[in-house]
N, C-alpha and C positions, 0 to 999 in steps of 0.2 A: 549567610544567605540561606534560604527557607528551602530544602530538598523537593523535590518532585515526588508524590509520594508511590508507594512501591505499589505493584500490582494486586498484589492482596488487598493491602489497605485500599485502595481509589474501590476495588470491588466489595470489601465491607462500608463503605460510604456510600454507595449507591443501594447496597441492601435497607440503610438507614436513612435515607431520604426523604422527604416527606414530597408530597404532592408540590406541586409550585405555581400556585396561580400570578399573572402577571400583576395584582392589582396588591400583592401579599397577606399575610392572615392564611386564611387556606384549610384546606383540611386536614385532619388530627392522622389523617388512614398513614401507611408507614408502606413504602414502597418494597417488595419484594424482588429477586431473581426473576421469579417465573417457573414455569416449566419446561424451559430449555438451559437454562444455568449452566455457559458454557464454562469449561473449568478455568480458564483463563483466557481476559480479556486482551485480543492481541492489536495494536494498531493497523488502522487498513493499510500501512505502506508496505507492513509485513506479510499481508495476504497471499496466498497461492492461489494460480490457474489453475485446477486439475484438466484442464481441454489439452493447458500449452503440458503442463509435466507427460499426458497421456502421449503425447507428440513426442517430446522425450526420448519415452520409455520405447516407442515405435521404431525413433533413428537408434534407440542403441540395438535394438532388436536387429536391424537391418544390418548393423555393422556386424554383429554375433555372428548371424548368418551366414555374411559374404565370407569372414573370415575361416567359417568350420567347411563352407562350401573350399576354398580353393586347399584345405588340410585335405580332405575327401578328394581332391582333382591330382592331387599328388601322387598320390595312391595308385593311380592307377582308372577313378571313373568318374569323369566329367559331365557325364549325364546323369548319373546319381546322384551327384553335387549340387548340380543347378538342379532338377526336381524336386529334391528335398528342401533347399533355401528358398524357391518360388512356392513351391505349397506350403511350406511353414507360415509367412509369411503373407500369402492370399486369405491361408485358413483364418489366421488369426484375425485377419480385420475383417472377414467374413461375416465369423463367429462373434464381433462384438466384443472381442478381449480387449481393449483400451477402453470400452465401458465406463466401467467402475462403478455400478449401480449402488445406488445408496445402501440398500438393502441385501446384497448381495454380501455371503459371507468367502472366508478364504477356498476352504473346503470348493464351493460352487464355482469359482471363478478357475480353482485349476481343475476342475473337470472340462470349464469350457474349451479351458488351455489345453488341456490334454487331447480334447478329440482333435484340435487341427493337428498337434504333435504326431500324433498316432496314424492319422492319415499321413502323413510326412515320412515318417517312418517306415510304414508298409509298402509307398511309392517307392523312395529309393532303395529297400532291402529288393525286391519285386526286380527293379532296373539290375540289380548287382548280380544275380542270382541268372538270369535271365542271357547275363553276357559272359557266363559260364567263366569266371573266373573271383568267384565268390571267395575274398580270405579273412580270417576270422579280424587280424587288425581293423577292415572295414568296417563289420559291425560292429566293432569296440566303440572307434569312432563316431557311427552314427547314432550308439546308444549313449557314449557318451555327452556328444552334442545338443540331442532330444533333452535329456537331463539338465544340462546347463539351462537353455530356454526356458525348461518349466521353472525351475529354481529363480530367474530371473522374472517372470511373473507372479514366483510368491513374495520377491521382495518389491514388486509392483505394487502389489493388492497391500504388505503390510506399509508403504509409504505412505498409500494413500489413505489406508485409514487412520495412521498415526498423526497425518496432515489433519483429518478431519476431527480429532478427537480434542487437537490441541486447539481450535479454532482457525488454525491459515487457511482450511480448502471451505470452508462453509460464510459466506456473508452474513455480518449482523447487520440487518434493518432495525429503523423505528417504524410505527404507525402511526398518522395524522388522520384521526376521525375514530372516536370509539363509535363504529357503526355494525349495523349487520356486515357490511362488507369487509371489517376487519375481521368479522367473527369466520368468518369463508377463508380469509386469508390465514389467519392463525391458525383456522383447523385443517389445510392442506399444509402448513409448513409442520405441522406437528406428523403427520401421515408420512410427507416425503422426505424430513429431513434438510431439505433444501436449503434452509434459511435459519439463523438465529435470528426471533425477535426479543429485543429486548425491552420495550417497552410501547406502550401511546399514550398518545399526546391528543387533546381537544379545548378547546375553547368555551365546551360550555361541561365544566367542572362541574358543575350544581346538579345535573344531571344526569353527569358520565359516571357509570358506577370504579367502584374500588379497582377490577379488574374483568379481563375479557379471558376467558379460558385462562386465568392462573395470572396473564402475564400483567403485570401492573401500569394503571393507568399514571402518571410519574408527574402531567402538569399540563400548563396549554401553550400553547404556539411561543407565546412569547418566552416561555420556561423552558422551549425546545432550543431558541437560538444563541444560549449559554449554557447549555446542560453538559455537563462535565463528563457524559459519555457519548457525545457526538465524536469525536478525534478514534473510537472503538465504532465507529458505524458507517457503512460500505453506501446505504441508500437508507433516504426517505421515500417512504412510499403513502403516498394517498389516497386513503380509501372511502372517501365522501361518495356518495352520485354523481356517477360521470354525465348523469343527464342536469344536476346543480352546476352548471356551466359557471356562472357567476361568482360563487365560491372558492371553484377549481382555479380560476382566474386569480381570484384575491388571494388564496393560498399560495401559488406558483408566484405572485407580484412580489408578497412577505417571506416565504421561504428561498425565493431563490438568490439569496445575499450568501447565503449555507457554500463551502464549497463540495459538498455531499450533493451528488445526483439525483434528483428526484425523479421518481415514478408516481404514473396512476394506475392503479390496482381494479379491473374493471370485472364485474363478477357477472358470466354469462356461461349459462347452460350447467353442470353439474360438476360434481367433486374433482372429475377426470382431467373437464377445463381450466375449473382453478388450479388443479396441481400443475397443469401443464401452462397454463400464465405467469403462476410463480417462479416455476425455473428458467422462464425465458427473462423475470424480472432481474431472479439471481444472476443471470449471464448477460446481463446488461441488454438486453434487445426486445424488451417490451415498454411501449407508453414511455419513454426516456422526454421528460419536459422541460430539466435544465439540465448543467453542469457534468453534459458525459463527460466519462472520467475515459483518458488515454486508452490504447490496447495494451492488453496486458504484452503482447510482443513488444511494443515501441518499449515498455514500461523496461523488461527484460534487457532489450539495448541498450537503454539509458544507463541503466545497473550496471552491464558489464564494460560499459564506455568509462562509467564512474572510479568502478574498481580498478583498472588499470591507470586512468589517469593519476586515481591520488596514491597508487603504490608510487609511480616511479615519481611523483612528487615529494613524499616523503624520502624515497631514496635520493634524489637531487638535494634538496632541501635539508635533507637534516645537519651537515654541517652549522648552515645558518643557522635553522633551529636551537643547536647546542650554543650558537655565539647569542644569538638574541636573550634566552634563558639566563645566561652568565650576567649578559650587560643588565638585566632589568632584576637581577637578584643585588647584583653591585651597587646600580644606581640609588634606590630607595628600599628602605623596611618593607616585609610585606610577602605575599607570595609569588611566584612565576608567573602564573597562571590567574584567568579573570575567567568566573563559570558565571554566566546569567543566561534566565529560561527565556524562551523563544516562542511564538508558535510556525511550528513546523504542515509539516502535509497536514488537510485536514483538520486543520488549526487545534495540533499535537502537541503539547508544550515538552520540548527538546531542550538540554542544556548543552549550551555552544559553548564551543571553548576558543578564549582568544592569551594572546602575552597581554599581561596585565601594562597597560598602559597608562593610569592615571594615578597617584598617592593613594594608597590600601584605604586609609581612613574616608578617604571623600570617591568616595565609588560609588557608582547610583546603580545597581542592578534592573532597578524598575524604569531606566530611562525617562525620569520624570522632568532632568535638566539636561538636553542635546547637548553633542559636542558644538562649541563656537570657536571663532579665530581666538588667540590669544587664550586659551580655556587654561584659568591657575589650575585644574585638578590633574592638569596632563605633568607627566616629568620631565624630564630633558630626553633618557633614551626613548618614552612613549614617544614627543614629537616624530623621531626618526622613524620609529617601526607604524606610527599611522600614517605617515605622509608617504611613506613607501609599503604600506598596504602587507609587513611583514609582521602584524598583530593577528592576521587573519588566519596563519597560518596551519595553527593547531587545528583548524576545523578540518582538516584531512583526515583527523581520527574523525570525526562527527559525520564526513561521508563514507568510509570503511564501515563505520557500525550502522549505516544504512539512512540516517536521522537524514543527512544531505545531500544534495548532489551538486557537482562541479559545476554545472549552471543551473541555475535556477532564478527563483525572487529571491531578495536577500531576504534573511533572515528577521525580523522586526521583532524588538524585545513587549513580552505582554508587557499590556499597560503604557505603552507609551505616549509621549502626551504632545503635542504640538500645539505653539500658545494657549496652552493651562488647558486643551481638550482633549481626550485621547484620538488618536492617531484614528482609529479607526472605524471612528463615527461619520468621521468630517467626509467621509466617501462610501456610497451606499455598498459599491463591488468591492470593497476591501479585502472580507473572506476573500473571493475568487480566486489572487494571488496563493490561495493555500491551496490550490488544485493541483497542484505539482509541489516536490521536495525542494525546500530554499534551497540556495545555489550559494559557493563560494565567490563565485562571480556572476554577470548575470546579462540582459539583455540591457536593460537600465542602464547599467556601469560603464557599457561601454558607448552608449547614448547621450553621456556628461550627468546624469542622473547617482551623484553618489552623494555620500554623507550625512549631512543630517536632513531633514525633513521637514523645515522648523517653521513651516507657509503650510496654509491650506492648498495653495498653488500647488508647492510641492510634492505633496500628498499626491493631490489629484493625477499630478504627471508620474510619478513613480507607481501611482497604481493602474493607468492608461499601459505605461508599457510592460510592466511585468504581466496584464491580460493581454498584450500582444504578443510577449514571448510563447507567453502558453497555447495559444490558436496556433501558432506558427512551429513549434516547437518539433525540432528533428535532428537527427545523429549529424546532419551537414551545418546545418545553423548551430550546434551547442560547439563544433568544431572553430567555425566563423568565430563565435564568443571567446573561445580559449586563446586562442592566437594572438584575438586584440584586445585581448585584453592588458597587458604588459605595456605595449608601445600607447595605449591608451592611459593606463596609471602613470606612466614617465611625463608623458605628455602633458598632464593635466597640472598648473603650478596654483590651478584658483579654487579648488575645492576644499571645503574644509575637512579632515577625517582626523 
């Protein structure tokens, strides 16, 4: 079966891409990086918050604090304690220390660090001094405390820039419309760093030259909704005239099948504006026209909802695990394990792992032939582990390494075909179910919605609910899901899987 290819490789493929007109033929020009050529392109599921980490680094700040405050009350002075942890901590978000300005180097940031430290420090030496029982342990302590803090904001400043170097804290966008207005947008993302773009996109090719400040024009609309670096791209943003009402319209009607976010990029009053439109674009809060994407908070809950769930599932489960591995090595020639690509968040292509269920030889990875009642390509141990839903199970590694989560849409193999069409024509919102990470189980599943999909009916109803789980989607509902999900698979004797 044909590997996913590696990250270097997908980013020398896209250096060597040609233009992509929807109509084919096309132009000779050869698409480039750009002038932002992040060094690696990372998935958006992989993305960092620098707002939620600054938050972070804030509460661990407070705990540092409270903690050298009651070492200091120990001591002997409780109001030196509490004045130094209150102004340390006033000063710094005074001063702007959880910042993190693009621009801003290490040097600069602990100087800012330093003046609340320092006022901090003069305060409580000042209290100690004053209550006439000044000992030298004291100021050990409060020098040593000051010390730890700043030291804890140099490893603030180097996280955050090591986040941004590697691409998690920076958004890559595309652009729809080689216009002046892209040419505003490029050249404020290039000033403030805000934004990776990686390419535009337009419809009248004939026209649109090679590239806009470096960065390569790559194809037109229709060459945007299978471009092989959408699944690396946070927003579409559109930079037509927001007074071409009409346009904006038929853009937004064709682009919003994408489950990428789209923005309009509206270009009013001078450089300071556009920089300051573009970060509000990067942080999701400007012109948002389709497909807002979750809070990165809910996003973080989900995550740590996830990781907990499937450690103790693997802990539960691995017994079985090791019995099912056995039966299905015993049963038929072949391997343990069944890996076929997926598309995941952002229609990611993810390789899922299940217990191979069907004879090695007749395994369809590209789901071109659904599972049926009576399917010859199933074994005897596959019937058991698909009809009790313990083929699924391996996918526990696939949420640990971030690809899934414990509910979500299920997973749907690229390429899949439902009578002789693929799967994901037959329904305009298709993408949309990739606005959230596939789920081991899911809203669907337990709706009677499982198996195979082998109707445009069924289609249509498995893609109705997986965009209902996602509108609705919260830590008490994914709870809901887990629970019945079990008495719901026991339950169920008519389904095929």
């Amino acid at each position: 079966m044909p590997q996913p290819a590696s990250n270097a490789e997908f980013v020398a493929s896209v250096e060597a891409a040609p233009r992509v007109p929807s109509g084919g033929g096309g132009d000779p020009g050869r698409a480039r990086r750009g002038p932002f050529r992040p060094g690696e392109l990372i998935p958006t599921r992989a993305r960092l918050d620098a707002r939620l980490l600054a938050r972070t680094f804030r509460f661990v700040d407070i705990a540092v604090a409270a903690l050298i405050a009651v070492g200091v009350t120990v001591e002997g002075h409780p109001l030196a304690a509490g004045l130094w942890a209150a102004t340390v901590l006033i000063a710094l978000r005074a001063l702007h220390a959880y910042a993190f300005p693009r621009r801003e180097n290490l040097a600069n940031h602990l100087a800012r660090a330093g003046v609340a430290l320092a006022a901090a420090l003069l305060a409580a030496i000042t209290v100690v001094l004053v209550s006439g029982r000044a000992e030298a342990a004291t100021f050990w302590t409060l020098l040593t405390a000051t010390a730890l803090v700043a030291g804890l904001h140099g490893a603030w400043w180097t996280i955050i820039a090591r986040g941004r170097r590697q691409g998690r804290l920076t958004p890559n966008i595309v652009v729809v419309g080689a216009t002046a207005n892209a040419e505003r947008l490029i050249d404020a993302a290039m000033r403030t760093g805000e934004v990776n773009v990686l390419g535009v996109f337009d419809d009248r090719l004939d026209r649109a030259p090679e590239n806009i400040m470096g960065v390569p024009v790559l194809g037109d609309t229709t060459a945007l909704l299978d471009h092989r670096i959408m699944p690396y791209v946070d927003r579409v943003v559109i930079t037509v005239q927001s007074t071409a009402l009409a346009r904006v319209r038929q853009l937004v009607d064709k682009l919003g099948v994408l489950p990428n976010p789209l923005n309009l990029f509206i270009a009013v009053g001078g450089p300071d504006e556009d920089a300051a439109a573009l970060a509000r674009i990067a942080a999701g809060g400007e012109n948002e026209l389709s497909g807002a994407a979750p809070a990165m908070r809910h996003a973080w809950i989900k995550r740590a909802q996830d990781l907990v769930v499937a450690s103790l599932g693997l802990l539960l489960a691995g017994p079985v695990m090791l019995a099912v591995a056995l039966a299905v090595k015993l049963d038929s020639p072949g391997p343990i394990f069944f890996r076929q690509r997926r598309h995941g968040f952002n229609n990611e292509e993810i390789l899922v792992w299940k217990f191979r269920s069907m004879r090695h030889e007749m395994a369809d990875a590209s789901a071109a032939r659904q599972i049926s009642a009576n399917d010859d390509r199933v074994t005897r141990v596959g019937k058991f582990i698909r009809k009790t839903s313990l083929d699924e199970l391996p996918q526990l590694f696939n949420v640990l390494r971030g690809e899934m989560s414990i509910v979500g849409p299920r997973p749907h193999a690229i390429g899949m075909k439902t009578g002789g069409v693929e799967s994901a024509k037959l329904v305009a919102q298709y993408a949309h179910r990739h606005r959230m990470k596939p789920g081991l189980t899911g809203w669907a599943a337990i709706k009677g919605s499982r198996g195979p999909v082998d109707t445009p009916e069924s289609v249509r109803r498995r893609v109705a609910l997986d965009v209902e789980y996602i509108e609705r989607q919260s830590f008490w509902l994914d709870l809901y899901v887990i629970v019945m999900t079990i008495p719901c698979l026991l339950g169920d004797r008519s389904a095929v899987r």
